[in-house]
N, C-alpha and C positions, 0 to 999 in steps of 0.2 A: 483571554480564554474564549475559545466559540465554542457555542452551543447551541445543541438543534433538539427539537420536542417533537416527536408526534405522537397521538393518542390513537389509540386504538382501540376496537371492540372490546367487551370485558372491564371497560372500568381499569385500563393498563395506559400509563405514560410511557412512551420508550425514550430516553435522554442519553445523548451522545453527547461529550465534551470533548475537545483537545487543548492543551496546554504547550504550547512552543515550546521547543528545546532551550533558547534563551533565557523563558519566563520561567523553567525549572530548573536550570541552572543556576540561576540567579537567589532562585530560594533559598536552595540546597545550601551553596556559598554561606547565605546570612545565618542557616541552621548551623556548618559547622562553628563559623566565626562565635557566635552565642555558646554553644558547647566548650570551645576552648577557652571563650571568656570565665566560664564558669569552671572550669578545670582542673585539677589538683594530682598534681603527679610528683611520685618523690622522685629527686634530681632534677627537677625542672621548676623556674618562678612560676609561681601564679599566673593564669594568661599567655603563660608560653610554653605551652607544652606544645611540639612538632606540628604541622597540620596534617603528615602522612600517620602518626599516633592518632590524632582524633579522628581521621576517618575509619582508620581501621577498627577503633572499637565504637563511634560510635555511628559509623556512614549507613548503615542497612536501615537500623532506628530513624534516624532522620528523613530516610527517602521516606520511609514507611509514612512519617508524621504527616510528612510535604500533601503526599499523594491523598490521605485523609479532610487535611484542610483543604485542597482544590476539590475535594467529592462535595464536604459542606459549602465549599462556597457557589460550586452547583448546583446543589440541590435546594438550597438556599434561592438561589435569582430564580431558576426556574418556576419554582413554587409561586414568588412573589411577582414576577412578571406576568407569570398567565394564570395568577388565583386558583392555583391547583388545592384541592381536600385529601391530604395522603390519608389514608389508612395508619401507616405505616411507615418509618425509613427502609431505606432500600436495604440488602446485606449483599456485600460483596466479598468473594473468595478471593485473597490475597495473590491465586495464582492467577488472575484475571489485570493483574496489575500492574502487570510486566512496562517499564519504560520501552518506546520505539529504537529502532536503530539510530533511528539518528538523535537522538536523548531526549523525543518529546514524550508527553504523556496522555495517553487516549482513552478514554473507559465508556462505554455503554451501561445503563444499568436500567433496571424498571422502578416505576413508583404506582403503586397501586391505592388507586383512585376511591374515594366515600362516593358509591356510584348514589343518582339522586331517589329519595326514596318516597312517597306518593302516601303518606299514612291513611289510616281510613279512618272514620269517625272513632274517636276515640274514648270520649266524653259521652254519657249517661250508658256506658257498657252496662248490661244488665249478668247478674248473677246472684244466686239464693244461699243466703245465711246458713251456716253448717253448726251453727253453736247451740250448745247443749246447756239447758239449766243445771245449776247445780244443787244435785240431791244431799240427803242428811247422810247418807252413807259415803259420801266424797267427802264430808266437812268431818263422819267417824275417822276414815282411813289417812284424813291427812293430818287429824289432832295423833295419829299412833305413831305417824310417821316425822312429828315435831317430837315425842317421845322418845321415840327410839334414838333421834339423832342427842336429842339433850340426858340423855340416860349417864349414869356413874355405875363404875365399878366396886363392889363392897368385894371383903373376904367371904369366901363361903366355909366358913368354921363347918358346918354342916353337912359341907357338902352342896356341890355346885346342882343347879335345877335348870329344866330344857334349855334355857336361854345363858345359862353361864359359860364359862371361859375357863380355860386353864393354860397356861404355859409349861412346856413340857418338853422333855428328851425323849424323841422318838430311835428308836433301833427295831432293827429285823435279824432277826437270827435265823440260821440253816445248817442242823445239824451242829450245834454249838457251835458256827462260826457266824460270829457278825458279819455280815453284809452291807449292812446299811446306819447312817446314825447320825441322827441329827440335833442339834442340840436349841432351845429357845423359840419351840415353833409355838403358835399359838393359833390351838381346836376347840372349837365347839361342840355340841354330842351331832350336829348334823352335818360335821367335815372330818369321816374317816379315811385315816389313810389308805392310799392304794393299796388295794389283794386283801381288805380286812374287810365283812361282812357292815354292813352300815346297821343294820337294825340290831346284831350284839353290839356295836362298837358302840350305841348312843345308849342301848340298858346298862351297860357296863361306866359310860361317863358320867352317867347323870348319877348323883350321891358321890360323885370322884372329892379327896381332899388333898389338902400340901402335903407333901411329904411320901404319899402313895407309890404303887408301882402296880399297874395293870397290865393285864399279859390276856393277848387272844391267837388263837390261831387265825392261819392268813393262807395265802396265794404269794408269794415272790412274785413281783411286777413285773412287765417287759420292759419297764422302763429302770430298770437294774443295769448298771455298768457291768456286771457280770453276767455274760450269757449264759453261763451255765446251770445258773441258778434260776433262774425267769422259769414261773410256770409250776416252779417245785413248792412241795409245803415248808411252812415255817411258823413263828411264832415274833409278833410284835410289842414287843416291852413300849410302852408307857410310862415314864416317868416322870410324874407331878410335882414341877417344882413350888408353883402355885395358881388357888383355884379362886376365881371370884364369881361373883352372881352380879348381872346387870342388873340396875334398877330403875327402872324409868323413875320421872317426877311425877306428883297428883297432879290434877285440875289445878288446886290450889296454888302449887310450884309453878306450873305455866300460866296462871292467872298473873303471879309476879314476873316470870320473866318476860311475856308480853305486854305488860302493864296495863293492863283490863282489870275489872272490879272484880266480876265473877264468871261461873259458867257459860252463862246468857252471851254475856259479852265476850267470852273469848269465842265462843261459835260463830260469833257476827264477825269478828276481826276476822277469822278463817275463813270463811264465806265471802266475805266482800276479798278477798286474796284470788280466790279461787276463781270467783267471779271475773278479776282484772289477768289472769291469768289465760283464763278461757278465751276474756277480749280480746286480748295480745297475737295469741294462736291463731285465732280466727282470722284477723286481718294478717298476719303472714301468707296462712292461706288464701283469700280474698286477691293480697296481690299478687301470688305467684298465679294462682288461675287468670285473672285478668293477663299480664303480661304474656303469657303462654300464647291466650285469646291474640293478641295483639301479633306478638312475631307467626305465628300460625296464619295472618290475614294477610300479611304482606308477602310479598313477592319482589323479591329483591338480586338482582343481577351481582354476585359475592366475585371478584375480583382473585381468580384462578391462582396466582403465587402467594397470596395470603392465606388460604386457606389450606396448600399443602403446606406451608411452612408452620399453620398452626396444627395442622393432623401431625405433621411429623414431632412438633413439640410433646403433644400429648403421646405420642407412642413413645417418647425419650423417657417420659417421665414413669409412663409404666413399666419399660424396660429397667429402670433405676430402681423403682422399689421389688421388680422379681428378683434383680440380681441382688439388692441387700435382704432379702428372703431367703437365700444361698440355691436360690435356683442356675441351673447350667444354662452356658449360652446357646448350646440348641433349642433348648424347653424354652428361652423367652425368645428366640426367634419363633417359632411354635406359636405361642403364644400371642406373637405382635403379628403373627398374619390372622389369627383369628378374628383379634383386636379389630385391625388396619378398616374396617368398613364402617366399622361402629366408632372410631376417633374420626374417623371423616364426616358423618353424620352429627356428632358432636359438636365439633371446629365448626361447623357450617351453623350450627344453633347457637353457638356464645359469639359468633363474629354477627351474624344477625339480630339477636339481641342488643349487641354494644351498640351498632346502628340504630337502633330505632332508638334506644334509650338517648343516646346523644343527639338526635333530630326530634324526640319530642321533645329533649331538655332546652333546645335550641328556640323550638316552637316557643314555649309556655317559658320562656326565660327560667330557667329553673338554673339559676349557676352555682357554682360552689365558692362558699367566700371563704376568706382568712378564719371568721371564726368559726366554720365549719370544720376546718383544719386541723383550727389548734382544738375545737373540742372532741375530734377523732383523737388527737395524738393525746390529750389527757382522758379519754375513755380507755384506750389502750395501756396505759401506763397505771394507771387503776386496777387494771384487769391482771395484770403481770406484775404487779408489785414492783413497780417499775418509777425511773422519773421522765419528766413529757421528753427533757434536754435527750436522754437516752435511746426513746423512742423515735425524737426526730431522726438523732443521728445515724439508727439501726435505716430507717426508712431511705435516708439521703444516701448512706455507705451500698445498698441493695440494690438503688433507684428502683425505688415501689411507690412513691411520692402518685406517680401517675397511674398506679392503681389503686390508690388512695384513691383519690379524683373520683374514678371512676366506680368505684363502691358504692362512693358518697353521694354522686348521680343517680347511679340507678335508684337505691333508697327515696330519695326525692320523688325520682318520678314512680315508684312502684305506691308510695302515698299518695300520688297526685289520681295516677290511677282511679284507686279504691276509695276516694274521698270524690270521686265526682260519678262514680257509679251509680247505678239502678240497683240497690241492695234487696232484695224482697226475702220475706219471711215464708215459710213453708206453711201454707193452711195445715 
């Protein structure tokens, strides 16, 4: 196989290979012979099945494969003979792959280059703390907001109060004809149905009990399967099949369930939460500004076929979520020219990022080990209720493995960052 490299402007390899008609003939040969070794045809032993049967079903496959492994095992030496940095593998359209007349095989393709990149001081960056003390009115609204989530439902014999519940059979009537009706919904007094007045519809819920039936007039909705009716008056039945009242827990109840002594001590346990919460925040923020600072200083030559290839990935993907939107294909062509300057701006910010994150990870040795790995793949499985074996395999079935990697990278260095900054406090 020969093969010739030249580099060019832009951070671009251009690689030409050919492949002798012999040296592909040859292949092809051992490909089909393996295929019929492997072969199973009724009316024929094992391993003999015709060689003009095997190629015809499976001769197209095979050149395909042929012509794949001579790309890798170019792209391959190239790399390794002249220490190239891809970015990237190359992508080659199939129809570029045509064998010669006389049955050899020739392809050109690009490899675009990790152009070299010149960081700037990166260590003792300066930036000022954004965090906010926490007040007694955070440590109020967030003991209401452990209440709320740890609250029970009792019966309301009584009659349901602002904050209760009922389950119910909703219908709309027009002119004595049902229109609407639903059965098992579950309202509070501040989620009235469409076309029904919310300030009668919650004096009317609140005292509601099991068994009840309330009735208010309304508006027919535009959101009616029947147009004809949208807009017209009507009357909305209510039917309570049952009514509860939420009840938070005391002090005392969450003294137990967060196993604190008393008052005192449950405010400190939410306080120091709130406090570590705050920390957390902060330094997210911390590193995304820093990082921003960083790819914002450099200047970096981004290698022209990567970059449309990743504008045009970002416009696929928008294009994918208009059309399961049930948007038409004019509106997201519309749409993707709008787009198309602002995915270019984009592509050129996360390919410039990935850059400098993997040259300062490069720099400051910051690698990713095995147990980096495997403690992503059991965060994630954690997280999804999931098991790690699963999650590998979700990851390896995808190949996302190497955006794993690279997550996992950035993280490191967005810490490395904000851990060797100039942090100053705001007089």
């Amino acid at each position: 196989m020969d093969i010739t490299i030249e580099k060019t402007d832009g951070n671009v390899a251009k690689v030409q290979f050919t492949v002798p008609a012999e040296d592909f003939s040859k292949a092809y040969k051992q490909g089909l012979n393996q295929a019929r070794s492997q072969s199973r045809m009724k009316g024929f032993r094992p391993g003999k099945v015709p060689m003009k049967l095997i190629e015809s079903q499976h001769g197209e496959e095979i050149r395909d494969d042929i012509k794949q492994n001579f790309l890798r095992q170019a792209y391959s030496q190239v790399v390794k003979e002249n220490s190239l940095k891809p970015i990237a593998h190359p992508r080659i359209e199939k129809e570029a792959t045509a064998l010669g007349d006389d049955g050899s095989f020739s392809l050109e393709f690009e490899i675009s280059l990790r152009p070299e990149i010149e960081l700037p001081e990166y260590k003792g960056m300066s930036i000022e703390s954004e965090i906010e003390a926490v007040q007694d009115t955070d440590i109020d609204n967030a003991l209401n907001e452990v209440q709320r989530q740890q609250s029970r439902t009792e019966d309301a014999e009584d009659g349901i109060d602002e904050d209760g519940i009922v389950l119910c059979n909703v219908k709309f009537v027009h002119n004595d004809d049902e229109v609407f009706n639903r059965e098992g919904l579950r309202l509070s007094p501040t989620t009235a149905p469409p076309g029904v007045d919310s300030e009668k519809f919650k004096e009317l819920l609140v005292g509601a009990k099991s068994g009840e039936t309330l009735e208010l007039d309304m508006v027919m909705p535009d959101t009616l399967p029947e147009e004809d009716v949208r807009g017209k008056d009507g009357t909305c039945l209510i039917e309570v099949t049952q009514a509860f009242n939420v009840v938070p827990p005391t002090i005392e109840e969450l003294c137990e369930f967060l196993q604190v002594d008393d008052e005192p001590a449950l405010r400190e346990k939410v306080n120091d939460s709130l406090v570590q919460a705050a920390a957390n925040r902060e330094s997210t923020r911390q590193e995304t500004v820093l990082l921003d600072q960083l790819i914002d200083s450099c200047e970096i030559d981004l290698p022209a076929p990567v970059l449309v290839e990743q504008t045009q990935n970002r416009l696929q993907s928008v294009a994918q979520q208009l059309s399961q939107s049930g948007m038409g294909p004019e509106e997201i062509q519309k749409e993707l020219d709008e787009q198309k300057d602002t995915a270019a701006v984009d592509a050129a910010k996360g390919l410039k990022a990935l850059l400098i994150v993997e040259t300062l990870g490069e720099k400051e040795d910051l690698m990713i080990t095995q147990d980096d790995i495997e403690g992503e793949l059991t965060s994630i499985a954690a997280r999804n209720q999931s098991t790690v074996e699963d999650v590998r395999k979700y990851y390896g079935e995808n190949n996302l493995d190497q955006q794993m990697a690279i997550e996992l990278l950035e993280r490191k260095v967005r810490t490395f960052l904000r851990e060797n900054a100039e942090v100053t406090t705001p007089s």
